[in-house]
DRENDOVEX-542988 format. One record per residue (C-alpha): residue number from 1; residue in one letter; x, y, z. Coordinates in Angstrom, 3 decimals. Layout:
% DRENDOVEX-542988
   resi   resn         c1         c2         c3
    NUM      A          X          Y          Z
...
//
This chain:
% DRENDOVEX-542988
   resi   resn         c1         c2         c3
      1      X    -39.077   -210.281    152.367
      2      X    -39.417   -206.531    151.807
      3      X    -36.957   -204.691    153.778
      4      X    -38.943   -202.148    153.930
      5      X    -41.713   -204.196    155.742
      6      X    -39.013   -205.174    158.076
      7      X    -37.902   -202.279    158.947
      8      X    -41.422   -201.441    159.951
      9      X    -41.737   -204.395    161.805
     10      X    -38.980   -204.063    164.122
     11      X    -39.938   -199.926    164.530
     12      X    -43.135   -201.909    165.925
     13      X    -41.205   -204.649    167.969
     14      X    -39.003   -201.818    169.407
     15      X    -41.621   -199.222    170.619
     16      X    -44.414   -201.445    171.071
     17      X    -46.875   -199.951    169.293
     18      X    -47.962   -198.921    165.960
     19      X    -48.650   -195.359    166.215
     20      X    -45.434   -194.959    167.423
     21      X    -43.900   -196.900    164.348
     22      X    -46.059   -195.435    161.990
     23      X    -44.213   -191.929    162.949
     24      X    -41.268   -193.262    163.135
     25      X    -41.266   -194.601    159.616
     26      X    -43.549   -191.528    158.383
     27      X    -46.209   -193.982    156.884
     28      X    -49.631   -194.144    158.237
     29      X    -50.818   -196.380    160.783
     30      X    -52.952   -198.326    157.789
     31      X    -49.993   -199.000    155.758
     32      X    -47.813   -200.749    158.313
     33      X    -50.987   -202.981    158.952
     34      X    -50.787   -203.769    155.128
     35      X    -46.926   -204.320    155.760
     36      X    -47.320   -206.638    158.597
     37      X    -50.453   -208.285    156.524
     38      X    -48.474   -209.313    154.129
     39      X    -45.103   -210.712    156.254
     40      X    -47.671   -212.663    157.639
     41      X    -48.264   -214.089    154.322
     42      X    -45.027   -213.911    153.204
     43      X    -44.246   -216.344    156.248
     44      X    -47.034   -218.085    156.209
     45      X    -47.366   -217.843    160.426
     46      X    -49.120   -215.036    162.241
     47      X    -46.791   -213.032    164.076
     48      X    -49.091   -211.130    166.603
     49      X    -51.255   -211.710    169.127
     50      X    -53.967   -209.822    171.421
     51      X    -52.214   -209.205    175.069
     52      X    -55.790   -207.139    176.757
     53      X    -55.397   -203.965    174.869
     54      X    -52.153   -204.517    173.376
     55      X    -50.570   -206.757    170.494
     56      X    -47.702   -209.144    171.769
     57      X    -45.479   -211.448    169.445
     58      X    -46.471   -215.035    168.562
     59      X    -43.625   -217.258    168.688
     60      X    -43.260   -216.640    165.433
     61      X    -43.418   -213.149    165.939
     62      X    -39.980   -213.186    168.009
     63      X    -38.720   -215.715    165.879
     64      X    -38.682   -213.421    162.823
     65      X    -37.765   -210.436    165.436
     66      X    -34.648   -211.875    165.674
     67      X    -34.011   -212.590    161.851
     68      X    -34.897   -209.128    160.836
     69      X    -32.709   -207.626    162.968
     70      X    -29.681   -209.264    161.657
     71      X    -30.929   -208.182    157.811
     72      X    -31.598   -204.894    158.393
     73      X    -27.990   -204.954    160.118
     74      X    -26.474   -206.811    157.040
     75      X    -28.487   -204.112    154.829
     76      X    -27.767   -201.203    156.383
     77      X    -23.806   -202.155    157.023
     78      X    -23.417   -202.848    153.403
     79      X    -24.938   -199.002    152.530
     80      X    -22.624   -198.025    155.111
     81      X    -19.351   -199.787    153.573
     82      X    -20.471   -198.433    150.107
     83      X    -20.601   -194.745    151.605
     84      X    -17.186   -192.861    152.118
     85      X    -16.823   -191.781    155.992
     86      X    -16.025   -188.144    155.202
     87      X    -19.758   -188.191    153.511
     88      X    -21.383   -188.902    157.156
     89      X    -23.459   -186.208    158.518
     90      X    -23.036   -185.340    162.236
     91      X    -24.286   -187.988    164.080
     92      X    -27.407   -186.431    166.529
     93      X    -27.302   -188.970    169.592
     94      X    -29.412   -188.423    172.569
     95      X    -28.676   -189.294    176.031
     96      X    -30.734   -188.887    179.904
     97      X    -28.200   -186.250    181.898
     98      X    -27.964   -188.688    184.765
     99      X    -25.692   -191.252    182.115
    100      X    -24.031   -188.409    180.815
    101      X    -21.105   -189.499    182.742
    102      X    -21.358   -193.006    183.242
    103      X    -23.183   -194.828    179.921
    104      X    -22.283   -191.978    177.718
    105      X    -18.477   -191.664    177.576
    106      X    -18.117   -195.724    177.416
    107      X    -20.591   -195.389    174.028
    108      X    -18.859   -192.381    172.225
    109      X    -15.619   -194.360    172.852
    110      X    -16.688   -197.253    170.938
    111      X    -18.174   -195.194    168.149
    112      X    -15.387   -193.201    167.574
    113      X    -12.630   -196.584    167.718
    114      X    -15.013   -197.533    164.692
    115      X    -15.380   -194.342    163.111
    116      X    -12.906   -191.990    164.355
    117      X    -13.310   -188.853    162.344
    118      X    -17.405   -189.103    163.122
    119      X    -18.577   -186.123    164.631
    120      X    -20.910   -186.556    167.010
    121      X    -23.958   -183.933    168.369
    122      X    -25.133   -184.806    171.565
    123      X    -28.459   -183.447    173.043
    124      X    -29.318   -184.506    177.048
    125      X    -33.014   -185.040    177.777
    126      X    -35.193   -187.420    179.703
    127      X    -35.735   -190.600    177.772
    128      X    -39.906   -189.563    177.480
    129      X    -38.319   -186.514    175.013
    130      X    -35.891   -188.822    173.644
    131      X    -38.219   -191.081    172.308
    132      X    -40.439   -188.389    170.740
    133      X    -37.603   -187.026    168.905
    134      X    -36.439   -190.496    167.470
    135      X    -40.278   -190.785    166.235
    136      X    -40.040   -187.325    164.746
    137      X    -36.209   -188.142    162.892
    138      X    -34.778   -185.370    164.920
    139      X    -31.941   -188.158    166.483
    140      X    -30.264   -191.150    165.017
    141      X    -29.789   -192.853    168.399
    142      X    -30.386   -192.519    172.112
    143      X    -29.475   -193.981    175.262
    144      X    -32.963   -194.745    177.123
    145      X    -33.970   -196.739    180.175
    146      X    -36.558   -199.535    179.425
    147      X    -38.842   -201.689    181.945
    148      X    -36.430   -205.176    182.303
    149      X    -40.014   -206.833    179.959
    150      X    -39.539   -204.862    177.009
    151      X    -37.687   -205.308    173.977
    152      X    -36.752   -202.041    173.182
    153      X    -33.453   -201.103    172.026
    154      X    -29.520   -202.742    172.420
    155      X    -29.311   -203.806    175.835
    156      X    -26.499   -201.724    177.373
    157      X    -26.642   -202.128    181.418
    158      X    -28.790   -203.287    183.468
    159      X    -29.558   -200.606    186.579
    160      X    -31.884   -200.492    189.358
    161      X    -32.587   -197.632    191.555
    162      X    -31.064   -196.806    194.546
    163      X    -31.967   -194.238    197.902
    164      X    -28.566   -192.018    198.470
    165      X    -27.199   -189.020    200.009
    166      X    -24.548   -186.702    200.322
    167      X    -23.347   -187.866    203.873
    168      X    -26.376   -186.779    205.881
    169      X    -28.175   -189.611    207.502
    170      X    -30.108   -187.524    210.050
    171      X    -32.566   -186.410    206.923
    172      X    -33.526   -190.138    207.445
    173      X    -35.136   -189.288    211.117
    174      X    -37.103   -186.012    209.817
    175      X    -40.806   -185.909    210.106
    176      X    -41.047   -185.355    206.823
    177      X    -38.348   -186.574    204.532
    178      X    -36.888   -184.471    202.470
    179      X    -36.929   -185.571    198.786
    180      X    -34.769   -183.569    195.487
    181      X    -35.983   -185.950    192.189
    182      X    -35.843   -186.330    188.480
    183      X    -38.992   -184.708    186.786
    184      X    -42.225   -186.857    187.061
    185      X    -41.465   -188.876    183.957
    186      X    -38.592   -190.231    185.217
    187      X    -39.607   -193.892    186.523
    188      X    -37.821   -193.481    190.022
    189      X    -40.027   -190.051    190.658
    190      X    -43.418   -191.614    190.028
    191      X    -41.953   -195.044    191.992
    192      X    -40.656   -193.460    194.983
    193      X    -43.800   -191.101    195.521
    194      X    -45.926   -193.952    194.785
    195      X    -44.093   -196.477    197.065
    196      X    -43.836   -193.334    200.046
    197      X    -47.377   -192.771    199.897
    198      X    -48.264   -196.690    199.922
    199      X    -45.862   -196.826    203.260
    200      X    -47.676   -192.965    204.707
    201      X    -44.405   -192.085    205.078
    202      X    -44.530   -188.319    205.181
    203      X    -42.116   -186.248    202.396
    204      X    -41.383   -182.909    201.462
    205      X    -40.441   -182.767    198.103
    206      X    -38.188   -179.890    198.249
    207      X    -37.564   -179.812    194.370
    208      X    -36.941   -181.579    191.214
    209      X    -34.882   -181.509    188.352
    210      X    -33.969   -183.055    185.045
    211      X    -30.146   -182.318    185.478
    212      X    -27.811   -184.740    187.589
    213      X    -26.007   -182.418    188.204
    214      X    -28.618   -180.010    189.859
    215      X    -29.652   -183.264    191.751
    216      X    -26.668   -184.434    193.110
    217      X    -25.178   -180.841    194.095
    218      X    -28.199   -180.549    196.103
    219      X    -27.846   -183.832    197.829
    220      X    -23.813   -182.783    198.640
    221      X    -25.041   -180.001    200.333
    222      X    -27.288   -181.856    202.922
    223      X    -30.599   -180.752    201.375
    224      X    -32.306   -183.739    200.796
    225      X    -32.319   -187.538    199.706
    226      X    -33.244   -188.690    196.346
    227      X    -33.652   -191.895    194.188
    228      X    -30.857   -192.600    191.530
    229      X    -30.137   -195.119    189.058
    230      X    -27.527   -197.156    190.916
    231      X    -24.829   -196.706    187.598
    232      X    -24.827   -192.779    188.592
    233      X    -24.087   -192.622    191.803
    234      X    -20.431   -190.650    192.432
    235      X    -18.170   -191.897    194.760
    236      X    -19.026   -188.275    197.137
    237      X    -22.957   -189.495    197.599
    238      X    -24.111   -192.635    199.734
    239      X    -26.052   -195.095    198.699
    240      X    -28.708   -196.204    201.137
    241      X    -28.005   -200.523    201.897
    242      X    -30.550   -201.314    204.601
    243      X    -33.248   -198.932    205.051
    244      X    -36.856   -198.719    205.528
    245      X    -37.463   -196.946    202.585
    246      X    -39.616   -198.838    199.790
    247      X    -37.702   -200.313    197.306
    248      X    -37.126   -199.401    193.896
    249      X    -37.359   -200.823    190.312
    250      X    -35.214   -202.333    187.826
    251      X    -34.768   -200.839    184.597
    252      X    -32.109   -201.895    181.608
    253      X    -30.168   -199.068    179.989
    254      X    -30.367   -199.750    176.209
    255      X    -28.873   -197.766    172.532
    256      X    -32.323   -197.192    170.680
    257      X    -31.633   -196.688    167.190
    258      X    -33.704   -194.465    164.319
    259      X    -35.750   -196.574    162.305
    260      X    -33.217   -195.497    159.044
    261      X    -30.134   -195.278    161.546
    262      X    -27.085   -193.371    160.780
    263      X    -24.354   -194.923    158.393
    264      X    -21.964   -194.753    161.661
    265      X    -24.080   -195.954    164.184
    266      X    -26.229   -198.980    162.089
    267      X    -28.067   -201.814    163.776
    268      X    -24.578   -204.076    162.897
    269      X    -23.080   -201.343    165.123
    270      X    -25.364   -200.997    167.688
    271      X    -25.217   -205.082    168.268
    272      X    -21.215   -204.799    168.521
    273      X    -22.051   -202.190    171.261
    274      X    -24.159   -204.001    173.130
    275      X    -21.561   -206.987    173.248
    276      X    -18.892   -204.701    174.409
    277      X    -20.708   -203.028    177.247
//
């Protein structure tokens, strides 16, 4: 099988869909379809099927998922190997601020026991932005949250959200509670409004933010509550057990990898990660 053709096979597998794959691999959308036409032959099974709009794996589908993961690992290790380290570029990895902390330092550990003179350029951003710049090659890897469904990515933790505070319960008995969130295209923003609107709870949503930092500095200070991923909370905020509040998703914390991934950070790697975390 072309590796090639795999490669743009799991690009689709990962993002779930081919105009995101196609600019991830910088072919058009027409010549991954000729790709995948011809694993299909190559295989003899057909690997997709029609899910409404969308196209889902076959059995087959996942089945050969799984295989061409572990080639492209094999392939891409064995450029690796053949490469001396001191010829790696900097490694661009991208990472949500609220895991800066938490998911982040655990990952650059584990690259660096493997690859200890790698230097490493790390940009923070919401996973939304990470994802374009993966598709655009501006990043060899990020750490994303996925819905628990998808198959995106090396599965790093698995997170749900969580209602907290800085030590000020009374915002709980406001008229209108007081709310400090991620930007809209953070899951928990859209979630929580959602779910607060479904319950006419009345909110004020005082401000948001794409730093944790901003977030939880505001929440210290008796400002508001917000909605965190549970992995991020600091030992100085409280996390809400039993309240009325709605409740809030799951989501899985996963290492997303560049369809041509950095000789450092390969798919190999990435699978080592995952099994460490």
């Amino acid at each position: 099988m072309d590796i090639e053709a795999l490669r743009s096979f799991i690009a689709f597998v990962d993002t779930g869909s081919f105009t995101r794959a196609a600019k991830q691999i910088h072919r058009t959308q027409s010549a991954i379809s000729m790709q995948m036409k011809k694993l299909e032959e190559v295989t003899g099974k057909p690997l997709f099927i029609k899910e409404g709009r969308n196209l889902g794996l076959t059995e087959h589908g996942r089945k050969l998922a799984s295989y061409a993961r572990r080639l492209l690992a094999i392939h891409d290790q064995a450029l690796s190997d053949l490469k001396h380290r001191s010829d790696h570029p900097p490694l661009m990895l991208g990472c949500p601020d609220d895991y800066a902390d938490s998911v982040l330092p655990q990952l650059i550990a584990l690259i660096l026991d493997a690859h200890p003179q790698q230097e490493i350029s790390i940009l923070c951003a919401s996973s939304t932005r990470l994802r374009a710049l993966l598709d655009r090659g501006e990043l060899h890897a990020a750490i994303l949250t996925r819905a628990p469904e998808k198959d995106e990515g090396y599965l790093l933790v698995h997170d749900k959200g969580v209602w907290t505070h800085g030590g000020y319960p009374e915002l709980l008995e406001r008229d209108l509670l007081p709310l400090v969130l991620y930007d809209a295209d953070c899951k928990f923003h859209s979630t929580a409004i959602d779910a607060l609107e479904k319950q006419n709870r009345p909110y004020q949503l005082i401000a948001t933010s794409s730093s944790a930092t901003a977030l939880k500095g505001m929440l210290n200070k008796g400002i508001a509550v917000s909605a965190l991923a549970s992995s991020t909370v600091s030992g100085d905020l409280t996390i809400l057990e039993e309240t009325d509040l709605p409740d809030l998703p799951a989501v899985d914390i996963v290492l997303a990898l560049a369809p041509h991934p950095h000789p450092a950070l390969t798919a190999g790697d990435a699978a080592e990660i995952s099994a460490k975390f």
